[in-house]
C-alpha positions in Angstrom: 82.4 127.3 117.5 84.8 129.3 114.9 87.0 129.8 118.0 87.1 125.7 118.4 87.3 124.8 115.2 90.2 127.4 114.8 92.0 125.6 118.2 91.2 122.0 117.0 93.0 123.3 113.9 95.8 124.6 115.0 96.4 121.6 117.2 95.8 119.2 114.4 98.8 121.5 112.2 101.3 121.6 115.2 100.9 117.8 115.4 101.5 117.3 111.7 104.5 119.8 112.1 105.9 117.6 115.1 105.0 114.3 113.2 107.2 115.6 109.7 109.9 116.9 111.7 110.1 113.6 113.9 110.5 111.9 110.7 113.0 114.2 109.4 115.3 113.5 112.2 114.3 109.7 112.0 115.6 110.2 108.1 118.4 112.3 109.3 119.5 110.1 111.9 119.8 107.1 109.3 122.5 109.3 107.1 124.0 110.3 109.9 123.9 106.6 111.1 124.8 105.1 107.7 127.7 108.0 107.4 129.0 106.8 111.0 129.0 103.5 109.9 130.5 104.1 106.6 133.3 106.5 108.4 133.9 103.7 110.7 134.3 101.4 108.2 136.8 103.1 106.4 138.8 104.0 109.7 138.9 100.2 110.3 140.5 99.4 106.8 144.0 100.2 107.8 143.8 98.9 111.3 142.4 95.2 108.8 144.8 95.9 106.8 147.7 96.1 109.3 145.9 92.9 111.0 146.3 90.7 107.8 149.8 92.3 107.0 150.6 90.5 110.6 149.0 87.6 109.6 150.4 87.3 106.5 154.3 88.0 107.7 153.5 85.6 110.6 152.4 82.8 108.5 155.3 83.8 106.1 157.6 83.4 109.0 156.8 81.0 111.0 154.6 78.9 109.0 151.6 76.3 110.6 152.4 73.8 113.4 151.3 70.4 111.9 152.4 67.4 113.9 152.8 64.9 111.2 155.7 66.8 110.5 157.0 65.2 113.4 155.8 61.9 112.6 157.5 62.3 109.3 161.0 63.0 111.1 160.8 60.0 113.7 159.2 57.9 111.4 162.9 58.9 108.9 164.9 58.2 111.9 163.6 55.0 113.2 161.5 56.3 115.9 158.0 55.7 118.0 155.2 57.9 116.0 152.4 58.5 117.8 149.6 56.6 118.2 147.4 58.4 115.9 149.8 59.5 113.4 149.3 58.4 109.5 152.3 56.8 109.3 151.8 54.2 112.4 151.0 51.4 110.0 154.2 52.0 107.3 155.9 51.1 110.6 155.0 47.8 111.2 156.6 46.2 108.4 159.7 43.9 108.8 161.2 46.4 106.5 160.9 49.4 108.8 161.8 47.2 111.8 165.4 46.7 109.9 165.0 50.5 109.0 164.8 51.3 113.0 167.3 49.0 113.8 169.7 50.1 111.6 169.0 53.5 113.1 169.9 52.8 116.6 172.9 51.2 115.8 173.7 54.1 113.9 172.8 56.8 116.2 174.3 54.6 119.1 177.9 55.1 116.9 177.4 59.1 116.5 176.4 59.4 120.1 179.3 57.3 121.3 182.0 58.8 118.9 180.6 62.6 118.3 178.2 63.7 120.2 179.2 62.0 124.0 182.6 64.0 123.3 182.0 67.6 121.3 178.8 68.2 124.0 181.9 67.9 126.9 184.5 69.4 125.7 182.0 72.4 124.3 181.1 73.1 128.0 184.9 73.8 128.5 185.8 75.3 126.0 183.3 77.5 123.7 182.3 80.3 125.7 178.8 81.0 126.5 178.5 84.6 126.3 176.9 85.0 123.1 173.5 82.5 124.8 171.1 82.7 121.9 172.6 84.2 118.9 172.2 82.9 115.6 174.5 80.0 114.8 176.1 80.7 111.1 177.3 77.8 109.1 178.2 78.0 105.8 179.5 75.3 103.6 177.3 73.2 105.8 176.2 70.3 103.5 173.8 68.2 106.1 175.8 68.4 109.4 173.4 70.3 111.9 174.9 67.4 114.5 178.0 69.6 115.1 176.5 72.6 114.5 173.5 71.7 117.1 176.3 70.1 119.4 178.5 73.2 119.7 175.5 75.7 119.9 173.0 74.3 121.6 171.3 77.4 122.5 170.3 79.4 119.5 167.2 80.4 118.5 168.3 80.5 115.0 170.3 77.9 112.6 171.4 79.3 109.4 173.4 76.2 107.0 174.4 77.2 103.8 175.6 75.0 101.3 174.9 73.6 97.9 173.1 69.9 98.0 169.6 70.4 96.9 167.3 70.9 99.7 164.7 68.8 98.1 160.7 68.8 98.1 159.0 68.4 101.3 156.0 67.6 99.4 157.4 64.4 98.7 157.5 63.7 102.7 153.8 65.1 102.7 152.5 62.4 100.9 152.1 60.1 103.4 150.4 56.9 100.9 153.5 57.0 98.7 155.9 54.4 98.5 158.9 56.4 98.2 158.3 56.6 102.1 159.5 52.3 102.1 161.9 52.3 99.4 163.5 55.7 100.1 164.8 54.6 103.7 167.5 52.9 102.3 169.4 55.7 100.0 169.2 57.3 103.4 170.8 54.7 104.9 173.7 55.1 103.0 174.3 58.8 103.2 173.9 59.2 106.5 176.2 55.9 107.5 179.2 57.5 106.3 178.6 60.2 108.3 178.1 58.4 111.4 181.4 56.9 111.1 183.6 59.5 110.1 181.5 62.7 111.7 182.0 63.8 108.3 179.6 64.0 105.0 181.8 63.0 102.1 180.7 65.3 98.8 180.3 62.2 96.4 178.4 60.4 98.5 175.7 63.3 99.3 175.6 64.0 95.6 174.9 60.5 94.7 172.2 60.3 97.7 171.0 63.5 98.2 169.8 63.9 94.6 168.2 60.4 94.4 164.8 60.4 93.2 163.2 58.5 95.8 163.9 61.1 98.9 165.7 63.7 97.8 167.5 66.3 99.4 169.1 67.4 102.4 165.5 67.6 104.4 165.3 63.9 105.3 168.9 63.5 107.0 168.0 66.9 108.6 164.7 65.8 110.1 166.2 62.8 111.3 169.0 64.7 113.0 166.6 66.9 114.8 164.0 63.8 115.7 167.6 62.1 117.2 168.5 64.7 118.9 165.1 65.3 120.7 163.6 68.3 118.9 160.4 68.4 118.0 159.6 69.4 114.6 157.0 72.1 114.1 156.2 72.4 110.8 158.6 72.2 107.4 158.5 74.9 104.0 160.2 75.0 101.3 161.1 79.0 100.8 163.3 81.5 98.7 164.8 84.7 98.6 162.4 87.4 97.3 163.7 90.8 95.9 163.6 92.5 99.4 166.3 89.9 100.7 163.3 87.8 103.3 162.1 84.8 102.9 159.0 83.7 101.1 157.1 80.5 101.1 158.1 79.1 97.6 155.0 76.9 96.9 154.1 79.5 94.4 157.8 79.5 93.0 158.4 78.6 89.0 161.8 77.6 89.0 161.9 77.4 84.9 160.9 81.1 85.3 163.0 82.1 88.3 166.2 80.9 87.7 168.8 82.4 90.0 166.8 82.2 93.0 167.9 80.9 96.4 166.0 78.2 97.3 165.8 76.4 100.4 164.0 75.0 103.9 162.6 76.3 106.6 162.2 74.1 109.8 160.6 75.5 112.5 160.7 73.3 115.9 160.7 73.2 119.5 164.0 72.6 121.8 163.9 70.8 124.6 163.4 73.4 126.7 159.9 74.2 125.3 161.5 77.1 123.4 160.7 78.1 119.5 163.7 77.3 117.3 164.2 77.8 113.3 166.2 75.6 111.2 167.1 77.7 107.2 168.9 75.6 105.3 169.6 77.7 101.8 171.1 76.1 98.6 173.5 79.0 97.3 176.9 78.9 95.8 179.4 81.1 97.9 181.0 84.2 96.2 180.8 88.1 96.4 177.5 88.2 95.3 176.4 86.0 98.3 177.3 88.9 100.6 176.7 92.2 98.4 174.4 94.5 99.8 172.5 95.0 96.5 171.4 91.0 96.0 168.8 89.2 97.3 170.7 87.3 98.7 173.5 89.7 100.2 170.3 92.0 101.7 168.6 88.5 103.6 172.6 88.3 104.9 173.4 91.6 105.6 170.8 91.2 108.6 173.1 88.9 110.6 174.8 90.4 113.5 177.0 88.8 116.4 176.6 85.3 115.0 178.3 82.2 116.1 179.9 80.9 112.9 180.9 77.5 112.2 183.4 76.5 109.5 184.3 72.4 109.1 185.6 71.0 105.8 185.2 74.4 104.3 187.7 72.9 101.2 190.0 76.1 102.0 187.7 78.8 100.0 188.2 81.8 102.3 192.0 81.3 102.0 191.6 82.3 97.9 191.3 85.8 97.0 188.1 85.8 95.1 186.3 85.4 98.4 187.6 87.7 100.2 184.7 89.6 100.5 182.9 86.6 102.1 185.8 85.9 104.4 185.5 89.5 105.3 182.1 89.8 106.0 181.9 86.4 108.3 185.1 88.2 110.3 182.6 91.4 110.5 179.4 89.4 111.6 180.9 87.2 113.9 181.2 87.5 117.7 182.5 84.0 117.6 183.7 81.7 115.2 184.6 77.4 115.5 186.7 76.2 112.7 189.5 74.0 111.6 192.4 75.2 109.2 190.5 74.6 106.1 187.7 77.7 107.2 189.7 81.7 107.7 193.3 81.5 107.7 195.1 82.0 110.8 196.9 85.7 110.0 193.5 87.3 110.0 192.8 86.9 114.0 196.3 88.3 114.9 194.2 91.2 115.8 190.7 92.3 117.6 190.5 88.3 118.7 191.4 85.7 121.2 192.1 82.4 120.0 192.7 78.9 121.7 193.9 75.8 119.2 193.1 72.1 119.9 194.4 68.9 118.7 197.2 68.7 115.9 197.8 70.8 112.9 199.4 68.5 109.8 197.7 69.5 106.4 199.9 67.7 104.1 196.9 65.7 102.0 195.4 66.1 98.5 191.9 65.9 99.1 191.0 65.5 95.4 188.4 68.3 95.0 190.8 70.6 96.9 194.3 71.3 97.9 195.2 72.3 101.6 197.0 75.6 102.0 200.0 75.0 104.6 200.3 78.3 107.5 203.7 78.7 108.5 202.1 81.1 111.0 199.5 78.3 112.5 202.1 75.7 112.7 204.2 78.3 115.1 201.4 78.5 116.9 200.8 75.1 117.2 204.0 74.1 118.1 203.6 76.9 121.2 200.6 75.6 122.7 198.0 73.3 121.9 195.3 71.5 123.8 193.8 67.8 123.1 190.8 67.7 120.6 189.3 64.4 121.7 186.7 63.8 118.9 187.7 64.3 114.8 186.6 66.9 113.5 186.7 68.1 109.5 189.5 66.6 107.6 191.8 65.3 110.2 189.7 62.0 109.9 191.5 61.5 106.4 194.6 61.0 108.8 193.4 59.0 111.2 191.8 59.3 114.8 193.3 62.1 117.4 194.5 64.0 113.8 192.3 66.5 113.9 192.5 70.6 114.0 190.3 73.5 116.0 190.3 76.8 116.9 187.9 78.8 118.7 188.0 82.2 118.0 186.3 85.3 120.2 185.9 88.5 119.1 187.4 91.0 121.9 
């Protein structure tokens, strides 16, 4: 019986044994489970971080498709919205019908007179090599016509000039009336350029800073919406320290002052591909293109650009920007200009040139006096080609008065 009892236990003590150590492991387990979990955790916080850090630059950079924001440029230009858009009703009105008329007749003009003649004569004469590269205009005021008509292809458009770019907040607020009574400041800027292919300074300070619509982001929407783009979606944005571009909702001017301000439109070509539209308000000088500025660091990014220069009022031909005349000849693979952009002594060497139409710069402008090229003239008088549209100031003289050159890089 003591023999039994002594078995039973023995049994009874191993199975207490096994029972505690099956709940240490159990208790082990856990830690080892929660310390997994916790390891895991903090492996994934870098891979989360980096995740956000995309989504954040993404959102930065691109910034969120929103199709109103093509509503908002067709409805500006006189256009069909779509059927469900917001803005369907604002366009019912006998006063948008005379909006939208006025439109087509307009557009009708700058198709007839611009855009039926640069898109021809581009195909013949602006080489193709450089497909996709960014297209580089400063001293752009509003005109993406001839800077989308010369380089259809980019992926990028950079304007620079120095006509507030406006709030696009204004153009979100799709229940305000400045949307009816602001069509018809617009009319008036943007007539003067369809007649002369040329935005006259007094007139987009008097209708670009109206208070109604202001800024350059209406006539460029409607530009896009004309030309068949489809707008994508529509920032306002500045230069941050690092030289990139930030989303400048958060922006206190009063508190910033200095910054570069400006637009970023991001749209779709007709080809299905993603395009970007920057427009940035900054004054040209040294400090535009110096490494150290905000800035000169988002400029100093550009390579093998396509630069356009029209009615540039002959800045790059006076010392104090030489450093910016300097550092478009550097970045450039090609450059489009008339006489009033880099004088003609500077592509003697390392570029081919070809001139078009007729070189006579004898007129005061009034907010700028031509410089007269002995050297250009000489050229001109050696061979020339027909410019068959007017371009920059020639249309001060007249039609057929105009100058071009298209320079490549070799």
């Amino acid at each position: 019986m003591k023999i039994a009892w002594r078995e039973r236990e023995s049994l009874q003590g191993r199975q207490q044994a096994k029972r505690l150590y099956g709940r240490s492991l159990i208790r082990r387990g856990q830690v080892d489970i929660a310390r997994a979990v916790l390891a895991l955790s903090l492996l994934s916080l870098p891979i989360l971080a980096i995740s956000l850090n995309v989504t954040c630059t993404r959102h930065a950079r691109v910034g969120a498709s929103d199709p109103y924001w093509n509503d908002i440029a067709r409805y500006l230009a006189g256009m069909e919205v779509s059927g469900k858009s917001v803005l369907r009703q604002k366009t019912t009105t006998a006063h948008y019908q005379y909006h939208r008329r006025f439109m087509d007749d307009l557009w009708s003009r700058i198709q007839k007179e611009t855009l039926d003649l640069v898109i021809p004569w581009r195909k013949k004469n602006v080489p193709t090599l450089y497909f996709r590269a960014t297209a580089f205009y400063p001293l752009s005021g509003a005109d993406f016509i001839n800077l989308y008509a010369l380089f259809p292809h980019a992926r990028r458009y950079l304007m620079i000039a120095m006509e507030p770019e406006g709030d696009v907040s204004v153009l979100r607020d799709h229940q305000s009336w400045r949307l009816v009574n602001g069509l018809v400041p617009i009319q008036r800027s943007i007539y003067a350029y369809g007649v002369n292919n040329y935005f006259q300074s007094k007139i987009m300070a008097e209708e670009m800073t109206n208070t109604l619509l202001p800024g350059t982001a209406p006539a460029l929407l409607i530009f896009l919406a004309r030309l068949g783009l489809t707008v994508k979606a529509v920032d306002n944005v500045f230069i941050d320290e690092s030289g990139r571009l930030a989303p400048a909702a958060g922006l206190d001017a009063s508190r910033s002052p200095g910054k570069v301000t400006g637009l970023r439109i991001g749209f779709r070509g007709r080809d299905g591909s993603s395009r970007e539209l920057v427009y940035l308000r900054m004054r040209i000088s040294s400090a535009s293109v110096h490494p150290d500025t905000p800035e000169g660091k988002y400029l100093n990014r550009l390579r093998g650009v396509k630069t356009l220069l029209k009615s540039a009022v002959y800045l790059l031909h006076l010392s104090t920007f030489g450093p910016v005349r300097d550092f478009i000849l550097d970045r450039s693979a090609l450059i489009v200009q008339d006489d009033s952009g880099i004088p003609y002594r500077f592509f003697t060497d390392g570029w081919k040139t070809s001139l078009y139409g007729i070189y006579r710069p004898a007129m005061n402008l009034g907010n700028c006096v031509p410089v007269f090229q002995n050297d250009l003239m000489k050229r001109y008088a050696e061979s020339a080609d027909p410019l068959p549209f007017n371009f920059g100031y020639g249309i001060l003289f007249g039609h057929g008065q105009s100058n071009l050159m298209v320079a490549r890089k070799k």
